[in-house]
C-alpha positions as a Python dict, from the first residue, in 0.01 Angstrom:
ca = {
    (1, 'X'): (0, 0, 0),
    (2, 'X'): (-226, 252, -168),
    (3, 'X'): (-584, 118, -325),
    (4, 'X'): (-382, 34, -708),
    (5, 'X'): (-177, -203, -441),
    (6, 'X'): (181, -22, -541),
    (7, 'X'): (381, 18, -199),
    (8, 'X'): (462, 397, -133),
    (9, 'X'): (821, 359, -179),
    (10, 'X'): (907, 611, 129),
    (11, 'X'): (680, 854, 17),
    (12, 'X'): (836, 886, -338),
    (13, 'X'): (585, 821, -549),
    (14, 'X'): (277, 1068, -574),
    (15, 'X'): (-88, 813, -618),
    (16, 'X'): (-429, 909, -661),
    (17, 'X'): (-660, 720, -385),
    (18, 'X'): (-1038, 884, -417),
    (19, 'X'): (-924, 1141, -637),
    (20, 'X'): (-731, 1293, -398),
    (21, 'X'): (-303, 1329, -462),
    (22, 'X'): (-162, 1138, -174),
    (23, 'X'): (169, 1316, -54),
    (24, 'X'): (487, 1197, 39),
    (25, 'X'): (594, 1190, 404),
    (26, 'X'): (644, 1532, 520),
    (27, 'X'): (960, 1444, 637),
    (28, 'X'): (1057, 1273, 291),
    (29, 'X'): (953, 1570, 109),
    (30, 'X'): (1273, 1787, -85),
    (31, 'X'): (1206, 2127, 85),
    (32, 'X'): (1198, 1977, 395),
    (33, 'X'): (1474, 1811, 362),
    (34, 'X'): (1667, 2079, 246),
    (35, 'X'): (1580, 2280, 481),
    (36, 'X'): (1722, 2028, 767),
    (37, 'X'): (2022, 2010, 636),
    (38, 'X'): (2087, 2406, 553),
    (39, 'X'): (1928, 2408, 926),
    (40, 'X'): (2219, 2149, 1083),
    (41, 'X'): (2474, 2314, 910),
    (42, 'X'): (2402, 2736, 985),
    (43, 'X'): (2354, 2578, 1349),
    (44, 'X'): (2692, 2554, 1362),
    (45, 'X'): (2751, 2894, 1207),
    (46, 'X'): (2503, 3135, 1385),
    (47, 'X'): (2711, 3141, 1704),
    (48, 'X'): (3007, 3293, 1528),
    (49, 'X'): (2844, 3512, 1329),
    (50, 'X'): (2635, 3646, 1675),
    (51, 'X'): (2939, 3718, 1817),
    (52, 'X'): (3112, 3941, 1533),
    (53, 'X'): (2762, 4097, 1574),
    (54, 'X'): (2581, 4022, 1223),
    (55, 'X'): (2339, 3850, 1106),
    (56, 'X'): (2328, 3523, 837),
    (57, 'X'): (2198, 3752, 592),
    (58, 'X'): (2402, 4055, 650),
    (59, 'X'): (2676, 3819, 608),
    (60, 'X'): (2577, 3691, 309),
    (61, 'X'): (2539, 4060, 182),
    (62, 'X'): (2892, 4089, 275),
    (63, 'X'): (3029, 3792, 144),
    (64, 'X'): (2879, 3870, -182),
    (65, 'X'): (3003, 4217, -173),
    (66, 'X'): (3399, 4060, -104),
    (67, 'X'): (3362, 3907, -486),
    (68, 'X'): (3306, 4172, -699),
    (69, 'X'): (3433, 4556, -722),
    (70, 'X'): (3015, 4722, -669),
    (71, 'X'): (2731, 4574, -755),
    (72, 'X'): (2380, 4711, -780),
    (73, 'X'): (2112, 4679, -596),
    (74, 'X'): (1896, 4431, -779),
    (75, 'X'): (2172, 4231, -853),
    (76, 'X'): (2296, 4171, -491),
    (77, 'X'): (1913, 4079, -451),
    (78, 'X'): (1931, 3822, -707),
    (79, 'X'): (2233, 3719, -573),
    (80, 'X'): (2179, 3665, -244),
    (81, 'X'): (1890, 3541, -245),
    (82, 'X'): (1717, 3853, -25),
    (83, 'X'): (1398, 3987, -141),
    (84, 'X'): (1419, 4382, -221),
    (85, 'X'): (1238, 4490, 83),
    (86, 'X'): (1466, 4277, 307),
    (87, 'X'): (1805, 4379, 143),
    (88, 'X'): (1697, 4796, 196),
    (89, 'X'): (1707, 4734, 530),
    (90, 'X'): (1988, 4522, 596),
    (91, 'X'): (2208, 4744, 367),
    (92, 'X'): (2056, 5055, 542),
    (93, 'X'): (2232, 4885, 896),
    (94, 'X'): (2560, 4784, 676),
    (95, 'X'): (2599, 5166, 598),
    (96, 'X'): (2497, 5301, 894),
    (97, 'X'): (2753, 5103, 1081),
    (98, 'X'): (3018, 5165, 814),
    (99, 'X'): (3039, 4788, 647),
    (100, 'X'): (2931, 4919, 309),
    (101, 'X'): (2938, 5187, 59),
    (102, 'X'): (2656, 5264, -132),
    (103, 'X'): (2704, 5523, -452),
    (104, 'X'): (2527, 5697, -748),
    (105, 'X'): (2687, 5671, -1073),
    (106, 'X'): (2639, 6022, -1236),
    (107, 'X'): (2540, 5943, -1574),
    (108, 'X'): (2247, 5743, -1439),
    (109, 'X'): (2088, 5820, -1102),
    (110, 'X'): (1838, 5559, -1107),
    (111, 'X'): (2084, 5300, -1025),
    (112, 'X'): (2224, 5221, -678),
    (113, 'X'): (2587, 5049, -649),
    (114, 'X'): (2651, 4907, -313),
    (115, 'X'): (3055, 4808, -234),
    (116, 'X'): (3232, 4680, 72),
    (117, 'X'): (3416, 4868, 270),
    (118, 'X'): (3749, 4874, 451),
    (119, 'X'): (3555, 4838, 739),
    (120, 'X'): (3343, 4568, 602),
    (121, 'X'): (3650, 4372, 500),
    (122, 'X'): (3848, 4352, 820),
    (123, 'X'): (3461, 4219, 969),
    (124, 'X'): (3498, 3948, 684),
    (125, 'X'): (3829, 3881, 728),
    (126, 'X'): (3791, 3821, 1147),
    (127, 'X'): (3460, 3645, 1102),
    (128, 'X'): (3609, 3420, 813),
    (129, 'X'): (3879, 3254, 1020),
    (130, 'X'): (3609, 3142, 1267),
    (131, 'X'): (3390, 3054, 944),
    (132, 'X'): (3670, 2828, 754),
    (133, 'X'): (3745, 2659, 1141),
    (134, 'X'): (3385, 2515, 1119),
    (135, 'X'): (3381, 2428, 697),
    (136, 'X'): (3724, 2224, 830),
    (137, 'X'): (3509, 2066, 1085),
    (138, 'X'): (3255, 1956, 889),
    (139, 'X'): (3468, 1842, 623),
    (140, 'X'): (3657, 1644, 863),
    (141, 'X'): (3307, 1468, 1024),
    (142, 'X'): (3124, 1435, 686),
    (143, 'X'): (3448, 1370, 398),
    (144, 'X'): (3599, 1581, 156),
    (145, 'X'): (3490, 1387, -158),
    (146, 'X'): (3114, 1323, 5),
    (147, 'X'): (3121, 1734, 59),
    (148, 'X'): (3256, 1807, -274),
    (149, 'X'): (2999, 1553, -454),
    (150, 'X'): (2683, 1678, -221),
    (151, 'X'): (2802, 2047, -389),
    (152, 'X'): (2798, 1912, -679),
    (153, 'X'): (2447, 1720, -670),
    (154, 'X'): (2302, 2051, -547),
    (155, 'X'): (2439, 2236, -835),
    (156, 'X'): (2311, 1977, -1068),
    (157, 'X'): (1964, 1982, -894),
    (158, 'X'): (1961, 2393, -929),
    (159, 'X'): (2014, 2335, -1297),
    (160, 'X'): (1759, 2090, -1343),
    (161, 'X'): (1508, 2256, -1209),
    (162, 'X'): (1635, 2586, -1402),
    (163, 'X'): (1293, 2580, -1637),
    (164, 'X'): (966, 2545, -1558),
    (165, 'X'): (808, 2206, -1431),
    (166, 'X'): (531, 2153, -1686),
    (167, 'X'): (204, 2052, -1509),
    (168, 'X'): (6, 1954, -1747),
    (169, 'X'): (-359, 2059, -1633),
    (170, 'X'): (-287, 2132, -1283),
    (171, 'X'): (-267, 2519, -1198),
    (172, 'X'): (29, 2689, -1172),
    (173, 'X'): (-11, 2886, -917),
    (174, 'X'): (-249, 2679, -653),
    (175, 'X'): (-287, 3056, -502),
    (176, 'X'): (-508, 3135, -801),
    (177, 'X'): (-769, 2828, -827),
    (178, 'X'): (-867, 2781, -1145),
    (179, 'X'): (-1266, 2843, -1225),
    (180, 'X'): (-1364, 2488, -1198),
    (181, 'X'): (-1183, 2481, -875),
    (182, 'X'): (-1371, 2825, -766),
    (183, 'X'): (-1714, 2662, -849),
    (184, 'X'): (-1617, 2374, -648),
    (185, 'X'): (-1545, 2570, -318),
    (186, 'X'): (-1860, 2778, -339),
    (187, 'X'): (-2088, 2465, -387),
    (188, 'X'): (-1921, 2272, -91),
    (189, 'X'): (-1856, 2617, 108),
    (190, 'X'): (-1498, 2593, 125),
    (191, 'X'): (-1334, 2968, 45),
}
């Protein structure tokens, strides 16, 4: 029980005891929780993907790449979830190993448009059989209609949390202190 005598509920409910925020459970926490999971599951998909020789985020270049015609850069970014950094180098292997195509349009050189190739799509099309054997697998140890309504939920969540969370007076970036904050650390030393 916290010092208002409310029970923690798990670690679900966020209290104030000496003017501090106490925090859930670590291990109750979303992130963390997320994480676990997306952790239990790849575990079972890192093996193949080591031995067709890629990586899970070249593959989810690739796999991205098998749904549209070309895409551009930034977009395959956005898309998969790769910082811009991180995708210049992973598509820099893809072409270099002759996975991908990567293109200029003419009447705009600015922009970069990355496609599969032939190449890339036989990879896809070997590694997917060994991929689909293990979404089988855990469909058959976890349910189909548990599966289907845990994509769903996640889906749902993603849209939620679409907008901003308002936070009232709390900082928005806890990177960036606000002054009050600032004054705080330099009279008690903490920087």
């Amino acid at each position: 029980m916290d010092e208002a005598g409310n029970r923690n509920g798990g670690g679900t409910a966020v209290s104030l005891a000496r003017g501090r925020a106490r925090l859930r459970e670590f291990s109750r926490s979303l992130p963390m929780s997320l994480l676990k999971a997306r952790e239990a599951v790849m575990g079972h998909f890192r093996p193949g993907l080591h031995h067709f020789g890629i990586t899970e985020q070249q593959w989810r270049v690739l796999r991205a790449l098998t749904s549209v015609e070309s895409i551009e850069v930034m977009a395959l970014a956005k898309a998969t979830f790769l910082l811009a950094p991180s995708l210049s180098r992973i598509l820099k292997d893809l072409e270099e190993r002759g996975l991908i195509h990567r293109r200029t349009p003419e009447n705009d050189m600015r922009r970069g448009l990355i496609s599969i190739s032939r190449q890339g799509r036989e990879l896809i099309d070997k590694a997917g059989s060994h991929s689909e054997a293990i979404y089988a697998e855990i469909t058959r140890r976890y349910g189909t209609e548990k599966l289907t309504r845990l994509q769903e939920m996640l889906r749902e969540l993603e849209q939620v949390l679409a907008e901003p969370i308002d936070l009232g007076d709390l900082p928005l970036r806890p990177q960036e202190p606000s002054s009050s904050l600032r004054r705080l650390s330099k009279a008690t030393g903490e920087e």
